[in-house]
C-alpha positions as CSV (number, residue, x, y, z in Angstrom):
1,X,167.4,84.9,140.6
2,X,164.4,83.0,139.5
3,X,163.4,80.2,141.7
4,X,163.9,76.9,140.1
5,X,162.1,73.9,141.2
6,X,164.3,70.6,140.0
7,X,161.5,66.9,140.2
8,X,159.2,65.0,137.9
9,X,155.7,65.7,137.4
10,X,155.0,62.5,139.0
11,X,156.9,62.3,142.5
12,X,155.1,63.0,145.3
13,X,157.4,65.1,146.9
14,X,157.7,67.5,144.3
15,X,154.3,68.1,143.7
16,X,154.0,69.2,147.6
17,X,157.0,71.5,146.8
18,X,155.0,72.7,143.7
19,X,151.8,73.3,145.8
20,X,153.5,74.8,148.4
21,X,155.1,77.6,146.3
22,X,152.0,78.2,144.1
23,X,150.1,78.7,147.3
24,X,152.4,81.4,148.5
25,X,152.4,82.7,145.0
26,X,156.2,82.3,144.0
27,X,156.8,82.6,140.7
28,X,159.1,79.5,139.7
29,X,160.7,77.5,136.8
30,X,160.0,74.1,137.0
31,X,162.8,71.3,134.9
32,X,161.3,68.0,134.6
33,X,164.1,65.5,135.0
34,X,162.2,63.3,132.8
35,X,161.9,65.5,129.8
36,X,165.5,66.8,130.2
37,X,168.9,66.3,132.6
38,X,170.6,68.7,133.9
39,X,173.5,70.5,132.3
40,X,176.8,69.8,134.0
41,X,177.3,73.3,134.7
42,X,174.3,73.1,136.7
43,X,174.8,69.8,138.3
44,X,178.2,71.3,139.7
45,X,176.6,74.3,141.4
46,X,173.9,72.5,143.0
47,X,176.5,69.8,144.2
48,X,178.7,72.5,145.8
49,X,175.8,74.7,147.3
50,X,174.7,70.8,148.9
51,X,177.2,69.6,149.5
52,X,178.9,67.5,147.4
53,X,177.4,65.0,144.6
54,X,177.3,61.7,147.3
55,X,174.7,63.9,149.0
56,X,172.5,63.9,145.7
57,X,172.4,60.3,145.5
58,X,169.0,59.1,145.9
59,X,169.8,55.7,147.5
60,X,165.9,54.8,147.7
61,X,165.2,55.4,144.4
62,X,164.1,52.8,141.4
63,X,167.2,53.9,139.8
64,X,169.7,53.4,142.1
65,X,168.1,49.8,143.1
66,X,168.0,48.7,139.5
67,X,171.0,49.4,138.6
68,X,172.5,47.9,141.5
69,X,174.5,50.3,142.8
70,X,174.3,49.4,146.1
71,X,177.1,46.8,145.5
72,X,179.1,49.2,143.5
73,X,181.9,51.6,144.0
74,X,181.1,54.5,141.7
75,X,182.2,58.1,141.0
76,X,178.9,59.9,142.3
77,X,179.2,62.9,139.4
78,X,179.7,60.7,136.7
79,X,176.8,58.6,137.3
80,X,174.4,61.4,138.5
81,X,175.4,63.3,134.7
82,X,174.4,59.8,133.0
83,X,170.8,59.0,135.4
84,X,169.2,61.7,136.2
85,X,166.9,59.7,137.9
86,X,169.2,59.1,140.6
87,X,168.8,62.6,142.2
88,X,167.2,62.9,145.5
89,X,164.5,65.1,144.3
90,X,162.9,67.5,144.7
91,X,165.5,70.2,144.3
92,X,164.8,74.2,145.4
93,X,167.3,76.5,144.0
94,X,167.3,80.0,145.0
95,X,168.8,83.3,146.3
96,X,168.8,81.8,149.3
97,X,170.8,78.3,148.2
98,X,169.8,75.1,147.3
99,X,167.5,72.8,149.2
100,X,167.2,69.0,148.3
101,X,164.1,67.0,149.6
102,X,163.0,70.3,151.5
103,X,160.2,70.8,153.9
104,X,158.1,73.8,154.1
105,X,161.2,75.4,156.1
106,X,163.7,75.0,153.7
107,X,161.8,75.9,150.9
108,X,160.6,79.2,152.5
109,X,164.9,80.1,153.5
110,X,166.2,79.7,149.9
111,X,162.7,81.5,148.9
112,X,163.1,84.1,150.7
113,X,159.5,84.6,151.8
């Protein structure tokens, strides 16, 4: 399986991931959220590899604060389809799982190197 690196071009976070796999020269796909979402198929497989979609909720992000969703009840897949921007980013996807916000530890287990 190609590794897939799931962010925006502009989050901190994912750059360092980015960095971190160039430097140990992984090949990667990288999906910008901003230029497309995910496809539900995908969403689904990432959710169940981490554990459920309340654990992709990003509830420090922009998105999440302006929409207030913090004084909502919602249904976590329906709204993570709609915003992608609410995904706790970035995402690592792998042979060796899935890894959401991961460190350099993380990122080296579903890498594999």
């Amino acid at each position: 399986m190609t590794i897939q690196l799931i962010g925006t071009k502009k989050s901190k976070e994912t750059q360092k991931a980015q960095r971190y796999l160039k430097e140990r020269g992984v090949a990667f796909q990288f999906v910008d959220l901003a230029e497309r979402s995910l496809s539900p198929g995908e969403l689904e497989r990432i959710a169940a590899a981490a554990g459920g979609y309340e654990g992709l909720i990003d509830t420090e992000s922009k998105a999440y604060a302006k929409r207030g969703m913090q004084y909502m009840e919602f249904d976590a897949r329906e709204e993570l389809s709609e915003d992608p921007g609410l995904l706790r980013t970035p995402i690592v996807r792998g042979d060796g799982g899935v890894a959401v916000q991961p460190g350099p530890d993380e990122i080296k287990r579903v890498v594999g190197k």
